[in-house]
C-alpha positions as CSV (number, residue, x, y, z in Angstrom):
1,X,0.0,0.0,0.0
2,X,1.3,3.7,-1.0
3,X,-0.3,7.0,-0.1
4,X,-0.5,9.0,-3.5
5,X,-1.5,12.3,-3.9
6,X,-4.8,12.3,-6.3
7,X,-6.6,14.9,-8.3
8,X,-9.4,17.3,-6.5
9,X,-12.3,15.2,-8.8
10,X,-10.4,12.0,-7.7
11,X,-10.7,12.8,-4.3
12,X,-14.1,14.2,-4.5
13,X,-15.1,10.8,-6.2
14,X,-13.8,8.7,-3.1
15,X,-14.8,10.9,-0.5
16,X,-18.3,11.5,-1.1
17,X,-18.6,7.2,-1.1
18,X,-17.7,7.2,3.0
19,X,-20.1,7.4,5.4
20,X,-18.0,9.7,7.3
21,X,-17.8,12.8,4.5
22,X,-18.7,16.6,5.6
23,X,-18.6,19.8,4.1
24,X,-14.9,20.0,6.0
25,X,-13.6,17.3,3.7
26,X,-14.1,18.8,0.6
27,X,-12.7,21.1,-2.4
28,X,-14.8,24.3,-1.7
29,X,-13.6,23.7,2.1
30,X,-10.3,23.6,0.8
31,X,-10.5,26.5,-1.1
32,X,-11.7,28.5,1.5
33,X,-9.1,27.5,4.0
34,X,-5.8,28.6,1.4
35,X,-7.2,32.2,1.5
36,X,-6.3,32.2,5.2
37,X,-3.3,30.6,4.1
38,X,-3.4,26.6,4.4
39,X,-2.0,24.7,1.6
40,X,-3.8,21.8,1.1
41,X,-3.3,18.3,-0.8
42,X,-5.6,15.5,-1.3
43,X,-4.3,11.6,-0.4
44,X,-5.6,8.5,-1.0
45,X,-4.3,4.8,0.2
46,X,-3.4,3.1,-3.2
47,X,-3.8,-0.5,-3.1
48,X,-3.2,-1.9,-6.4
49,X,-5.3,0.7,-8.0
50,X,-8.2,0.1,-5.0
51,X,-8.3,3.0,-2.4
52,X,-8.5,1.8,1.0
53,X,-9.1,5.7,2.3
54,X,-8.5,8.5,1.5
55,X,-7.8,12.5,3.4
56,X,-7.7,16.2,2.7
57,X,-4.8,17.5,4.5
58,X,-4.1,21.0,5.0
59,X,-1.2,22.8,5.8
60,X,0.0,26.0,7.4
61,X,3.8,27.3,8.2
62,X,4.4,27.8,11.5
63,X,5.7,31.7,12.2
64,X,9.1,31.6,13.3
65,X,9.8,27.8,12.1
66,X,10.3,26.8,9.0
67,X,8.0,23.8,9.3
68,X,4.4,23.4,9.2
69,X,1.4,22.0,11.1
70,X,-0.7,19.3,9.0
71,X,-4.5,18.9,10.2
72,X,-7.2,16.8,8.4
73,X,-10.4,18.3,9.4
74,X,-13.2,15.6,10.5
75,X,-10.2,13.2,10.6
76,X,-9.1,10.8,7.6
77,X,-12.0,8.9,5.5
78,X,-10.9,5.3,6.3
79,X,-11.8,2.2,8.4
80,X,-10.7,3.1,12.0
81,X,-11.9,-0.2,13.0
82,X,-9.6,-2.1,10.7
83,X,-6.3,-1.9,12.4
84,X,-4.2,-2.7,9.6
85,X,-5.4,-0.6,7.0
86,X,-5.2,2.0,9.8
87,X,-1.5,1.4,10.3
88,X,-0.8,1.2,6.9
89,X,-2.4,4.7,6.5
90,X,-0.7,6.0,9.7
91,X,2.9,5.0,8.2
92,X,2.3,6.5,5.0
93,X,0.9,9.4,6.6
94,X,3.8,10.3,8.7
95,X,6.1,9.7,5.7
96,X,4.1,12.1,3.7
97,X,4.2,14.5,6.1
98,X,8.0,14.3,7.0
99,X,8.6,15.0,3.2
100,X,6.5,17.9,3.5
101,X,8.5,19.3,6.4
102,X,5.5,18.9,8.8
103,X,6.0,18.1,12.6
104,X,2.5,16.7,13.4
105,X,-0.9,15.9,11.9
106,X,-4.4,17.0,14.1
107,X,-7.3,14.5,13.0
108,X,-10.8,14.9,14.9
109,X,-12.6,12.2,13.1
110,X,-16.4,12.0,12.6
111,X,-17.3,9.0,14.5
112,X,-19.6,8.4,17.1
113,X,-18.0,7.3,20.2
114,X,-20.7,5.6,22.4
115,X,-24.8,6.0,21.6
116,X,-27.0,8.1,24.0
117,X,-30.2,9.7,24.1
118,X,-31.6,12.9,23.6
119,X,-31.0,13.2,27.6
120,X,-27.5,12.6,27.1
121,X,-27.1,9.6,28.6
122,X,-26.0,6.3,27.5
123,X,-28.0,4.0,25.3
124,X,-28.3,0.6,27.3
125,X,-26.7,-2.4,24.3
126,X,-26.0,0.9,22.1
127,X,-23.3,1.0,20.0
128,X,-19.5,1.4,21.2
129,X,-17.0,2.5,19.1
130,X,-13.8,2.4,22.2
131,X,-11.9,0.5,19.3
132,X,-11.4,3.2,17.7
133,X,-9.6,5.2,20.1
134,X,-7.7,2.2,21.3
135,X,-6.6,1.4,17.6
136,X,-5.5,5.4,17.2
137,X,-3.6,5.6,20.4
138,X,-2.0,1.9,19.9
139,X,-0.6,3.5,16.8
140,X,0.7,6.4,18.5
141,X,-2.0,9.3,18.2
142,X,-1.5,11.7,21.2
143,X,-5.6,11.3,22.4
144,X,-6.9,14.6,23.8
145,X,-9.0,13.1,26.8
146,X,-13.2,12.7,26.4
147,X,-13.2,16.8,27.0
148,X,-17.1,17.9,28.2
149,X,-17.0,21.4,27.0
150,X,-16.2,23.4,23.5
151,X,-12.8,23.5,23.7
152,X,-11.5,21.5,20.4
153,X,-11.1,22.9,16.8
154,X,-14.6,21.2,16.7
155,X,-17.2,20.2,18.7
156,X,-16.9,16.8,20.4
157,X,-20.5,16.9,21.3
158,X,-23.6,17.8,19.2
159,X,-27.2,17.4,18.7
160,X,-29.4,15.6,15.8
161,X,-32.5,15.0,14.4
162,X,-32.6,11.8,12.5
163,X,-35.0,13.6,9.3
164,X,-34.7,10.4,6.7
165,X,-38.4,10.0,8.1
166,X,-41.8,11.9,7.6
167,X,-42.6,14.9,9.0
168,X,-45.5,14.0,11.2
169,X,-42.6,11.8,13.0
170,X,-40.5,14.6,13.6
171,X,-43.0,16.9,15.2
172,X,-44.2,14.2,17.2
173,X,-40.8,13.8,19.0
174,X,-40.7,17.8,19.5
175,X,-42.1,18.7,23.2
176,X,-44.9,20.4,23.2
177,X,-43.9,24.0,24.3
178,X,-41.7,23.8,20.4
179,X,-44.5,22.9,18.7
180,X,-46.6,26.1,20.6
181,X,-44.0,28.4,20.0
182,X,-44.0,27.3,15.9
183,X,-47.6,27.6,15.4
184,X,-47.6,30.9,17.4
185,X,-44.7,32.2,14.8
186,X,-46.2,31.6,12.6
187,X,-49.6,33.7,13.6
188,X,-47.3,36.1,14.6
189,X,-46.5,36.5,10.3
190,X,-43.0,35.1,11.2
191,X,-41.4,33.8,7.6
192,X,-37.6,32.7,6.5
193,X,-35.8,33.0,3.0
194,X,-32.3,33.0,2.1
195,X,-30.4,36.0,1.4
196,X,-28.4,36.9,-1.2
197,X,-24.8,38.1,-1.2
198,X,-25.2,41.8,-0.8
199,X,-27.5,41.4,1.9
200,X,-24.4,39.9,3.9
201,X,-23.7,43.2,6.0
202,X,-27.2,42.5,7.5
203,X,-26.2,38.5,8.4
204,X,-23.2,40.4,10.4
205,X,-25.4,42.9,12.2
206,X,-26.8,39.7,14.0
207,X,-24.1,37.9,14.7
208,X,-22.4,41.4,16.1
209,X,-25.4,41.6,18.3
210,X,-25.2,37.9,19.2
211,X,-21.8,37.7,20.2
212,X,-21.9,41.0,21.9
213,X,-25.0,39.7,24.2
214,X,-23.2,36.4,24.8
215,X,-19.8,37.7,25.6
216,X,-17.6,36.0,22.1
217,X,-16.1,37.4,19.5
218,X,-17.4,37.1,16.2
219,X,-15.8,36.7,12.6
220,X,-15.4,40.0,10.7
221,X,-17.5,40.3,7.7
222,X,-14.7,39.6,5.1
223,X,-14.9,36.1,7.0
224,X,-18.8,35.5,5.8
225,X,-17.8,37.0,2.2
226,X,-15.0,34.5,1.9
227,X,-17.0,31.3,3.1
228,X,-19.9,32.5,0.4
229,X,-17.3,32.6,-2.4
230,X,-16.0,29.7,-1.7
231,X,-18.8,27.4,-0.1
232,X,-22.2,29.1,-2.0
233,X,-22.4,28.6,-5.6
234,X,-21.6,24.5,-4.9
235,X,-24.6,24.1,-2.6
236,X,-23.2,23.8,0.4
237,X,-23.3,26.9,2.3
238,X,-26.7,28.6,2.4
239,X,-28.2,31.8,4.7
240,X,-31.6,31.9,5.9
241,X,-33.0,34.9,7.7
242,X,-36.4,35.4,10.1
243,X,-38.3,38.5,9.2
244,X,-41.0,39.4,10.9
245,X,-44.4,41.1,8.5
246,X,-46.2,43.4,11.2
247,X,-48.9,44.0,8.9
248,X,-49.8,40.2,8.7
249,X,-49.1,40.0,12.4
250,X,-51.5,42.9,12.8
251,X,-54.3,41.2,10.7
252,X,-53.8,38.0,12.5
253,X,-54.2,39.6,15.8
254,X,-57.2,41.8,14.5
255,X,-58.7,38.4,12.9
256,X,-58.6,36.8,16.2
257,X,-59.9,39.6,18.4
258,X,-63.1,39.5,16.1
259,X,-63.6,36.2,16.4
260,X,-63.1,36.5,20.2
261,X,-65.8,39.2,19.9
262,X,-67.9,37.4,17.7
263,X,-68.0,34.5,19.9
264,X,-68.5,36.5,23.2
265,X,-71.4,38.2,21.4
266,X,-72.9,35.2,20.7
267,X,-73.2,33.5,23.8
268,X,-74.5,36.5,25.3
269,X,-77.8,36.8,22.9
270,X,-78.2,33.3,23.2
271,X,-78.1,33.5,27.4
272,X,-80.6,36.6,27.0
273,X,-82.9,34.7,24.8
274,X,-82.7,31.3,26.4
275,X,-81.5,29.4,23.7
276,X,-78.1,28.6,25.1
277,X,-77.2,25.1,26.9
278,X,-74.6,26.1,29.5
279,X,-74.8,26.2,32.9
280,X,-74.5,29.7,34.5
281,X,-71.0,28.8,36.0
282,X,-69.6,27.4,32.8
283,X,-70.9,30.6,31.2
284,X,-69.5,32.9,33.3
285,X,-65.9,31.7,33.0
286,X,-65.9,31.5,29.4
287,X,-67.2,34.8,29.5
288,X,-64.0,36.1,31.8
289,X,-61.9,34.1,29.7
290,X,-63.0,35.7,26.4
291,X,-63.0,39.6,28.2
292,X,-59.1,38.5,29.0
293,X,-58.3,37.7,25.6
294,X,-59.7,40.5,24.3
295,X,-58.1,42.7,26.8
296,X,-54.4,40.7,26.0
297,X,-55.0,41.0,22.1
298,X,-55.9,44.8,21.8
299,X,-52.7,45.3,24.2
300,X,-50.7,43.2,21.7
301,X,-52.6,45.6,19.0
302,X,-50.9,48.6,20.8
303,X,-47.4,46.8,20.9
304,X,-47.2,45.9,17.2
305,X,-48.4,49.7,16.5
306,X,-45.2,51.1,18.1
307,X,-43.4,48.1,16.8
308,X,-44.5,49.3,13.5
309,X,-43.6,52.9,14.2
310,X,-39.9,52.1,15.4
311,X,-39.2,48.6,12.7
312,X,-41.3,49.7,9.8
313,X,-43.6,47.5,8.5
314,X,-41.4,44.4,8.2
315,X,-38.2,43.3,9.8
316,X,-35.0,40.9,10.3
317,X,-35.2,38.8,13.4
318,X,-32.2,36.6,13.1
319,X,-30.2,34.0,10.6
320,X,-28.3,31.0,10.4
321,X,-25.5,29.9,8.2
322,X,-26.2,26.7,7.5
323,X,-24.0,23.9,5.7
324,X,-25.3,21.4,3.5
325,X,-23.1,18.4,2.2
326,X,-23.3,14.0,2.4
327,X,-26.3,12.8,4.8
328,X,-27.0,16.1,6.5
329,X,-27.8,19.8,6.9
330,X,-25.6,21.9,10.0
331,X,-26.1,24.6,11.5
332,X,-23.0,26.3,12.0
333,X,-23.8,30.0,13.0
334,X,-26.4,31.7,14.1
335,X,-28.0,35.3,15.9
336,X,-30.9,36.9,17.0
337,X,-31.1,40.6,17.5
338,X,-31.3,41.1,21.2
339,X,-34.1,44.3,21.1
340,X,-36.2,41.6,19.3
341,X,-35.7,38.7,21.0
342,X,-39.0,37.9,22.3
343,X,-40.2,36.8,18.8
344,X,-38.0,33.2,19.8
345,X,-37.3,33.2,16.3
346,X,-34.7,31.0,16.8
347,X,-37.0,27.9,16.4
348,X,-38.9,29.1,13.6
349,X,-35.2,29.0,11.5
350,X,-33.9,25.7,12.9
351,X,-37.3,24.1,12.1
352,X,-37.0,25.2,8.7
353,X,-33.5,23.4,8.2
354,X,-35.7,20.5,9.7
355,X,-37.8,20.8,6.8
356,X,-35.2,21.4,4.3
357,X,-33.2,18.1,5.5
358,X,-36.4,15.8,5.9
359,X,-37.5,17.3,2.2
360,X,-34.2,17.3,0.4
361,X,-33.5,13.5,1.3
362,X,-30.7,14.0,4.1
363,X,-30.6,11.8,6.6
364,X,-29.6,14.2,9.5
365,X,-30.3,17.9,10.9
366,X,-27.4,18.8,12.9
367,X,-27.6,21.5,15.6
368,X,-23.9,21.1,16.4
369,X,-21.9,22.3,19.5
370,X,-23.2,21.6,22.6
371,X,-22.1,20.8,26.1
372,X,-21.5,17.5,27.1
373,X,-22.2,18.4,30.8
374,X,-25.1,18.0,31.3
375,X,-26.1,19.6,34.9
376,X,-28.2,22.4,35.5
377,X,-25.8,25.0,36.6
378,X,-23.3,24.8,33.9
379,X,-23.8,28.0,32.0
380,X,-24.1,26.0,28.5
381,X,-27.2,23.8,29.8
382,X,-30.0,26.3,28.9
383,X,-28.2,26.1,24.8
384,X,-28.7,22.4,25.2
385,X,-32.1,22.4,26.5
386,X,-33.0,24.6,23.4
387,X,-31.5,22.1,21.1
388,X,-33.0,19.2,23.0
389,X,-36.3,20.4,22.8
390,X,-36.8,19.8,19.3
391,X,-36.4,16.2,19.7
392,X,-33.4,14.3,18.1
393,X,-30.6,12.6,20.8
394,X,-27.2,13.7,21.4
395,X,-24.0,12.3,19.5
396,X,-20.5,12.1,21.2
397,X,-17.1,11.7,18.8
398,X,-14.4,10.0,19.6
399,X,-12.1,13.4,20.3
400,X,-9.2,15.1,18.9
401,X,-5.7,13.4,18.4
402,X,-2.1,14.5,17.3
403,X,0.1,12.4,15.2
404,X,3.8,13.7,16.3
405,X,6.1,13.3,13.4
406,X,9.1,15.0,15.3
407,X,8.9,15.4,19.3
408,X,11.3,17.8,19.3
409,X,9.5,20.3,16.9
410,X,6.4,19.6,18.2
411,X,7.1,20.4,21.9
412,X,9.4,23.2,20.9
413,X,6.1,24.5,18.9
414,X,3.8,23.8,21.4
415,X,5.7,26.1,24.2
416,X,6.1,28.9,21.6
417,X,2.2,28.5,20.9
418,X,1.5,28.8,24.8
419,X,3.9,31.4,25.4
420,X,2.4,33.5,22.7
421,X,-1.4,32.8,24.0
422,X,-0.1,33.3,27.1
423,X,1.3,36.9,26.1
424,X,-1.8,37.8,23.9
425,X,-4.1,37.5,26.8
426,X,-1.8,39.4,29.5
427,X,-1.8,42.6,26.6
428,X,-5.7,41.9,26.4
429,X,-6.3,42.2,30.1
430,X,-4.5,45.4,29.8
């Protein structure tokens, strides 16, 4: 077996046949990571003309060293199960990278580590996938631990919606306080559509006022223009934004209150002439009940007024970016503006890549980071909730591992890296 370097439609052909294959694992992706300077190549293990897996590595000079750092994002697209195509892949790797004066390769491969639940807890006679790590570190992969929090280059832990089924399913595993907030959206003349390029600068006024509420700092807006030249015109990346239409929401409210009215009306000539079979107590609350609705909806009347008054008559609520490639859809950022946060619109947008997914054939909806701590008090539970809420169960990967090509360069790199980190933040506190 030899590791050869293949063409970009080469590797496309073999990577898009594993069941492990993400957006991060192809050209566009590629693309988009040389303008930030990464050289990238694609591999595949040649076995007598049969590929036995395949990688995109990419590559980036270290400042100060002439040597570079190798990562291939989402890990390499073979059989981590099988330990001797593994090593085989492993050897050739590291003699791949040592011609191309790397130090040490980062993989953070897209396989499940054990099965749980949408509570986060392990499946009983679920799957376990603990050969996997074993066979990595066996072979000399530095394994990062079974971290709980987002502290990798990617999430270790995320949430999914399984969406290869029909949509009656899906709602049905939704709790019932999601499904009441959709339908009330949706009254509400709460809508999505994806943007166009231009309309960029508007995507980056709610993520500013996302990360500013949430304390983290955002990409600049050259970031989102780059990822749409490189990621858009292929299909994968795509932009959905929530606008709210007062008017409709106006007419919807309006609609109601005269039906409200109509209703209360009703009863009432029907108790004056006799005619209506309910008992006087029955009547009498549904009587309050309808006086309080009316009272709620002609104060909700007077909000969407001034709503209209300071917003216009329609406006942005939030967005996602969302990546589309292989079995699923993922949502990778996402915003709410804080002085309209109320609308939740949130779950109107993540329900529509539901929809998208469950129409479009893929077999997952992926939600992404989350916690894998799952008590109360830590700060990330009330994100998980959210997520959970919609259904779906959570999905553990095996972690983050280094493949040291030269120990010396690679400590000497990683106490320059903390020693500059650890300078960065003492000039940032200042």
């Amino acid at each position: 077996m030899k590791l050869i370097e293949v063409s970009k439609e080469e590797f496309k052909n073999l990577a898009d046949k594993s069941e492990q294959i993400t957006f991060h694992q192809t050209m566009e992706w590629a693309n988009l990571k040389s303008v930030n300077g990464w050289k990238h190549f694609y591999v595949s293990l040649d076995d007598d003309g049969k590929s036995c897996g395949c990688a995109l590595l990419l590559a980036k000079k270290i400042p100060l060293f002439n040597k570079y750092m190798f990562y291939s994002p989402r890990g390499f697209l073979v059989d981590y199960k099988d330990y001797k195509t593994l090593e085989n892949f492993t050897k050739e790797i590291k003699l791949f990278v040592k011609k191309n004066n790397g130090i040490f390769v980062k993989i953070d491969p897209y396989v499940a580590y054990k099965e749980h639940d949408n509570d986060g807890k392990l499946v009983q006679g679920g799957f376990d996938n603990s050969i996997v790590v074993d066979n990595l570190k066996r072979l000399g992969y530095k394994h990062f631990g079974f971290n709980l929090m987002q502290d990798t280059l990617q999430p270790r832990w995320m949430h999914v919606i399984n969406t290869d089924r029909n949509m009656d399913e899906v709602l049905k595993d939704m709790e019932s306080k999601t499904r009441q907030i959709l339908r009330k959206n949706e009254k509400c003349g709460i809508t999505t559509r994806e943007i166009e390029r231009s309309e960029l600068p508007k995507f980056k006024d709610i993520m500013q006022h996302t990360s500013d509420r949430r304390e983290f700092v955002d990409r600049p807006l050259s970031y989102y223009e780059k990822m749409w030249d490189s990621l858009h015109d292929s299909g994968i990346l795509k932009i959905r934004v929530a606008e709210i239409d007062f008017n409709l929401y106006e007419k919807n409210t309006q609609d109601e209150l005269d039906l409200i009215k109509k209703e209360l009306k009703d009863r009432i000539d029907k108790k004056s002439n006799n005619i209506l079979k309910m008992n006087q107590k029955k009547y009498e609350q549904r009587n309050k009940q309808d006086e309080e609705s009316i009272e709620r909806l002609n104060k909700q009347l007077d909000k969407i007024k001034k709503y209209k008054e300071e917003y216009g008559n329609k406006t942005l609520l939030g967005g996602i970016l969302f990546l589309v490639y292989g079995d699923e859809v993922l949502s990778l950022y996402g915003g709410s503006l804080a002085s309209l946060m109320q609308f939740q619109s949130a779950y109107t947008l993540h329900f529509d890549g539901i929809k998208y997914a469950a129409q479009n054939g893929y077999k997952r909806y992926n939600f992404y980071g989350i916690t894998g701590d799952f008590r109360e008090d830590n700060p990330l539970y009330g994100l998980y909730l959210f997520k959970k809420s919609f259904g779906g169960h959570v999905v553990e990967l095996v972690g983050e591992f280094d493949l040291i090509i030269s120990k010396f360069w690679y400590n000497t790199y990683k106490i320059s890296f903390s020693l500059y980190h650890g300078i960065k933040n003492i000039k940032h506190k200042k």
